[in-house]
C-alpha positions in Angstrom: 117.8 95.9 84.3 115.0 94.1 86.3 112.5 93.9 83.1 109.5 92.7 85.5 109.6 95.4 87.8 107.4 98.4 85.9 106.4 101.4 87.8 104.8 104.0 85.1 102.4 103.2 82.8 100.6 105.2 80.2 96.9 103.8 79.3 94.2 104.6 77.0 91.2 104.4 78.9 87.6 104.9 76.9 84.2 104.6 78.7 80.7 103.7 77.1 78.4 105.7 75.2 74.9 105.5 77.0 72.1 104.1 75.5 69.0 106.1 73.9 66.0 106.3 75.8 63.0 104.6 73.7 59.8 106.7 72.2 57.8 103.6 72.2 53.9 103.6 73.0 51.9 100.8 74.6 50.0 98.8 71.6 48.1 95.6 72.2 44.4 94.4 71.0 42.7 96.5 73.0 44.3 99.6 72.9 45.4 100.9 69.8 46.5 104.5 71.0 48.1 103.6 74.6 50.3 105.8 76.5 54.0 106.4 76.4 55.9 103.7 77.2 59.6 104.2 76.6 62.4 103.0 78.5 65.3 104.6 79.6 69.2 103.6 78.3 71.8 102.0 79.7 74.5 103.4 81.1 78.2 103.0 79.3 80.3 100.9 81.3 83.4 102.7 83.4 86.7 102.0 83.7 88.0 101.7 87.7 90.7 101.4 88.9 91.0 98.5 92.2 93.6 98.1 94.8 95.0 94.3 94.8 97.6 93.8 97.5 98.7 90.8 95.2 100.4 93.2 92.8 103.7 94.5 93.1 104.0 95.9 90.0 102.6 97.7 86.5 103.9 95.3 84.7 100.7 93.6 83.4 99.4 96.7 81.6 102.4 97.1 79.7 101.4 95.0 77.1 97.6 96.3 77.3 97.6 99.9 76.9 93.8 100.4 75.9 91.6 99.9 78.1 87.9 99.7 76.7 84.4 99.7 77.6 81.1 98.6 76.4 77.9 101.1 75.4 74.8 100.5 76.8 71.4 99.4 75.2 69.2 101.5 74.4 65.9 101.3 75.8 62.4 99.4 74.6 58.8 99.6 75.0 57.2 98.4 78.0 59.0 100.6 80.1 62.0 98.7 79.6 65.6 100.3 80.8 68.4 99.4 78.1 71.1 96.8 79.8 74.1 98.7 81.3 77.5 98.5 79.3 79.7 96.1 81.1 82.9 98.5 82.7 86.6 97.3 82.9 88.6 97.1 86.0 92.0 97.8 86.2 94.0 96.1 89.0 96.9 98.2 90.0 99.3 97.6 93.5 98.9 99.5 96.5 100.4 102.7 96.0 99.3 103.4 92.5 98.4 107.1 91.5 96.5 108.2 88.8 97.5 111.4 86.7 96.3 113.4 83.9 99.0 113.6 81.3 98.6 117.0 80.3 97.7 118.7 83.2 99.6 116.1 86.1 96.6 116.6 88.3 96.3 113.7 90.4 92.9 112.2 89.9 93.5 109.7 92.5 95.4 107.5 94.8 95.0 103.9 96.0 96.2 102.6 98.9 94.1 99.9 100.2 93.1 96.5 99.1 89.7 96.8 97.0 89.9 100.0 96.9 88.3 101.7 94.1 88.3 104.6 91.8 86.2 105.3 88.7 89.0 106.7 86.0 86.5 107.2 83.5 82.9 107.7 84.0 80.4 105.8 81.2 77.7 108.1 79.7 74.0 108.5 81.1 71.3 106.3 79.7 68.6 108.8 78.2 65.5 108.9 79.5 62.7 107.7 77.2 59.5 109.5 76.8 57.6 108.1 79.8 59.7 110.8 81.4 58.1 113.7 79.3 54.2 113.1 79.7 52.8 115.8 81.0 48.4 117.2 81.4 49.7 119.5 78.4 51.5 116.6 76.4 49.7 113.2 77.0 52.1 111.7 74.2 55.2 112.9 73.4 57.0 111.6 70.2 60.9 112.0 72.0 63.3 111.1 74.2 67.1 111.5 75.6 69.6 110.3 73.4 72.0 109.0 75.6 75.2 110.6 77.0 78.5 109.7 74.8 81.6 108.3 76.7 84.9 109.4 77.3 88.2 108.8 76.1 91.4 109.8 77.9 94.9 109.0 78.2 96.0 108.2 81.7 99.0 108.2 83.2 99.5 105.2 86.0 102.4 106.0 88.6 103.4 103.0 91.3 105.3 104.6 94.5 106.4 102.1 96.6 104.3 101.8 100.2 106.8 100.4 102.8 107.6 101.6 106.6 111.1 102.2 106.0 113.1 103.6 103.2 116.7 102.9 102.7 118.7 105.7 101.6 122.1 106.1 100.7 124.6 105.9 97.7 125.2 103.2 95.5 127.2 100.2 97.1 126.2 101.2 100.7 124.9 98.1 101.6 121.3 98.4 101.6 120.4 95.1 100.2 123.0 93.2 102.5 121.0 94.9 105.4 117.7 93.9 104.0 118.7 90.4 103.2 119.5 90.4 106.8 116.6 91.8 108.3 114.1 90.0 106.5 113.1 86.7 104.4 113.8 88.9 100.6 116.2 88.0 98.7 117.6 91.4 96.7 120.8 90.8 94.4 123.6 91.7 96.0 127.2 92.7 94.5 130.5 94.6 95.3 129.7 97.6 92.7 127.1 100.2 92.4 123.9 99.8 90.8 123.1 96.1 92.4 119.7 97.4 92.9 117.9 99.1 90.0 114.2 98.3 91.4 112.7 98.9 94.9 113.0 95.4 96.9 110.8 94.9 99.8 111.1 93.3 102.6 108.9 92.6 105.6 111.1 92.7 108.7 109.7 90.2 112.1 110.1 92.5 114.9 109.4 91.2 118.8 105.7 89.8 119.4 105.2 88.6 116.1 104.7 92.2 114.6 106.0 93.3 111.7 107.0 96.1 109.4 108.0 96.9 105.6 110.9 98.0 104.4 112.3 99.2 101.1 115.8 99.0 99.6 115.4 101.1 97.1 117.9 102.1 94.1 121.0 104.4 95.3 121.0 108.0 95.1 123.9 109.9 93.1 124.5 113.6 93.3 121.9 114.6 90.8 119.4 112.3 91.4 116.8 115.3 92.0 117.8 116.7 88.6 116.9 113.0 86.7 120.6 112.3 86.5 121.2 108.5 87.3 117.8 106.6 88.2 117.2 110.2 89.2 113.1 110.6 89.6 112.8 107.0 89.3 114.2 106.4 92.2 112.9 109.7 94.7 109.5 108.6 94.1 109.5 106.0 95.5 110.6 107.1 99.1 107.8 110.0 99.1 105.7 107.3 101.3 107.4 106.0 103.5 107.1 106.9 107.4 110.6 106.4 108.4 114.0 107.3 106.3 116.7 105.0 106.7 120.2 106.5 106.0 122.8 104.3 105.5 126.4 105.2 104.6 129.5 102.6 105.2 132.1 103.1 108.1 134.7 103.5 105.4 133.5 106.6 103.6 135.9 109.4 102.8 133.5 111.7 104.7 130.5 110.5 106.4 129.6 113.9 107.5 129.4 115.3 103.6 127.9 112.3 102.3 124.8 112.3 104.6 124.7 116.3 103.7 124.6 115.1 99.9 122.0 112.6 100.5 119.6 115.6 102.4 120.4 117.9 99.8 118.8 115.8 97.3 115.9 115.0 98.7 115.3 118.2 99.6 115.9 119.6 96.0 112.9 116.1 95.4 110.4 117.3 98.0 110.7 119.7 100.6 108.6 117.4 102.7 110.9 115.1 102.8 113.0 116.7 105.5 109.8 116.5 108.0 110.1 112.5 108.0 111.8 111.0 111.1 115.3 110.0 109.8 117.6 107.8 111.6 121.6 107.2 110.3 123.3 104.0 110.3 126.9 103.6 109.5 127.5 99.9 107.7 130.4 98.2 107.8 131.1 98.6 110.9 132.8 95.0 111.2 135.7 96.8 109.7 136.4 99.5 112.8 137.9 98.6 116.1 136.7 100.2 119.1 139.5 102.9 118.8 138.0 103.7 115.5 134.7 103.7 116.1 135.2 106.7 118.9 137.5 108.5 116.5 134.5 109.1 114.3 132.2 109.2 116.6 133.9 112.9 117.5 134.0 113.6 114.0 130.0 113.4 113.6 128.3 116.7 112.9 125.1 115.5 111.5 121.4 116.2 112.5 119.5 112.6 113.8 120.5 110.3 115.6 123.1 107.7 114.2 124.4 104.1 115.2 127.4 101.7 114.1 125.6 98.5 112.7 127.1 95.3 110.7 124.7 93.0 108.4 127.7 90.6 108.3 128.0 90.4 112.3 124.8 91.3 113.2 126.2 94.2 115.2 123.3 96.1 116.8 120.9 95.0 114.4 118.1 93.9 116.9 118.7 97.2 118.2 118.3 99.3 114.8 115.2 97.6 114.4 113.9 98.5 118.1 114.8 102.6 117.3 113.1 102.3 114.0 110.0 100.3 115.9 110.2 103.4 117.9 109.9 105.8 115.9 107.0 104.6 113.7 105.5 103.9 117.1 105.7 107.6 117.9 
């Protein structure tokens, strides 16, 4: 297994403790019973969370699962406000959600570069006694501690953000087609399980625009229940605009595998049947024309579905024009 590519995380984020607000009073040579003159705290520092389009993966914070901040300073005479704890930022890739562990209440999402979200919020400076003079109390002898920080466990969950998904089962020939389509360069093998970790791929379409793809691990029967890369795997198609299907020319039964396929997706996420789905059958280098019709009449499925070949190019330039299409739509 692809050791670099991580896509959950589980950190220990802690914020600052705000500084205490000072009870000073102005002294000097001339005044030996001057006013309140307290500062306020600093705040603790926050951890945030920051989009970077750079990053692909979790893998950096697998090694650094605590995450802290500092406090801030208290305040001093003169009025003076208490420097501010210094936060931490945690740079995550674009399609990154933030959970609560116990609860799995989303705290947030990010989905765009330098984007940012405040995890955990540092603690209020106090106020210092400046804050408290009043006609009735001319020098009051207190002021706010400051607030204490937080501590929380939080989970970090990467779903991949691409245009297109590839689905099918293992061995379908997803990362042949992807190899084809665009400069990446997934491993690629006659047996199932050649991918175990999203690839993408951005694919040059006609007037030097462009879109995303994802060959993403194969679906087994299951897959919705955990079994094989199981959730791993669903996750990561939850995104995307467009579904892919892919299943070769020389499956027992076309017709039940994309069935299978649907099923588990739906068992995922029920939304998942709203996305715009397209079928194309692989392989297709093998058939003959006489072939091709025969199943052809045999297809009972519910989208629309074309013969392609990654090895032959056979309506490739096409299949990339309907999926243009329909993200255009």
């Amino acid at each position: 297994m692809n050791q670099n590519f991580i896509d959950y995380v589980k950190i220990c984020c802690r914020s600052g403790n705000g500084g205490a607000g000072s009870h000073s009073f102005f002294r000097d040579n001339l005044n030996a019973k001057g006013g309140p003159d307290g500062g306020d705290g600093g705040a603790g520092g926050s951890v945030v969370l920051r989009g970077n389009a750079q990053l692909w993966t979790l893998l950096h914070l697998k090694y650094k699962r605590h995450v802290y901040c500092d406090n801030g300073a208290n305040g001093t005479k003169m009025n003076c406000t208490g420097k501010s704890g210094k936060g931490q930022i945690v740079e995550v890739p674009l399609g990154t959600l933030a959970k609560d562990p116990e609860t799995g209440e989303i705290i947030g999402e990010v989905t765009e570069d330098g984007q940012e979200i405040i995890l955990v919020k540092g603690g209020r400076g106090g106020l210092g006694n400046t804050h408290f003079k009043s006609p009735t109390n001319q020098s009051p002898k207190y002021a706010q501690p400051g607030e204490p920080g937080r501590e929380a466990w939080i989970i970090l969950e990467l779903k991949v953000l691409a245009d297109v998904g590839l689905v099918g089962f293992p061995n379908a020939g997803k990362s042949t087609l992807l190899s084809v389509v665009s400069a990446a360069k997934p491993e690629i093998g006659d047996y199932a399980f050649t991918t175990i970790t999203p690839n993408l791929g951005i694919v040059n379409y006609r007037d030097y625009r462009s879109f995303v793809m994802a060959d993403i691990p194969g679906i087994i029967e299951g897959a919705s229940e955990g079994r094989g890369l199981g959730h791993r795997f669903l996750r990561h198609i939850e995104r995307n605009a467009v579904l892919l299907f892919l299943i070769p020319a020389d499956s027992e039964d076309i017709n039940k595998e994309y069935q299978i396929l649907l099923s588990e997706l739906e068992k995922f996420n029920k939304e998942m049947l709203y996305k715009d789905r397209f079928l194309a059958i692989s392989k297709a280098d093998m058939l003959d024309e006489e072939l091709e019709k025969a199943i052809t009449k045999e297809m009972k499925v519910d989208c629309e579905y074309m013969f392609i070949s990654s090895v032959t190019n056979k309506n490739i330039p096409q299949l990339k024009d309907k999926l243009w299409a329909m993200m255009s739509d």
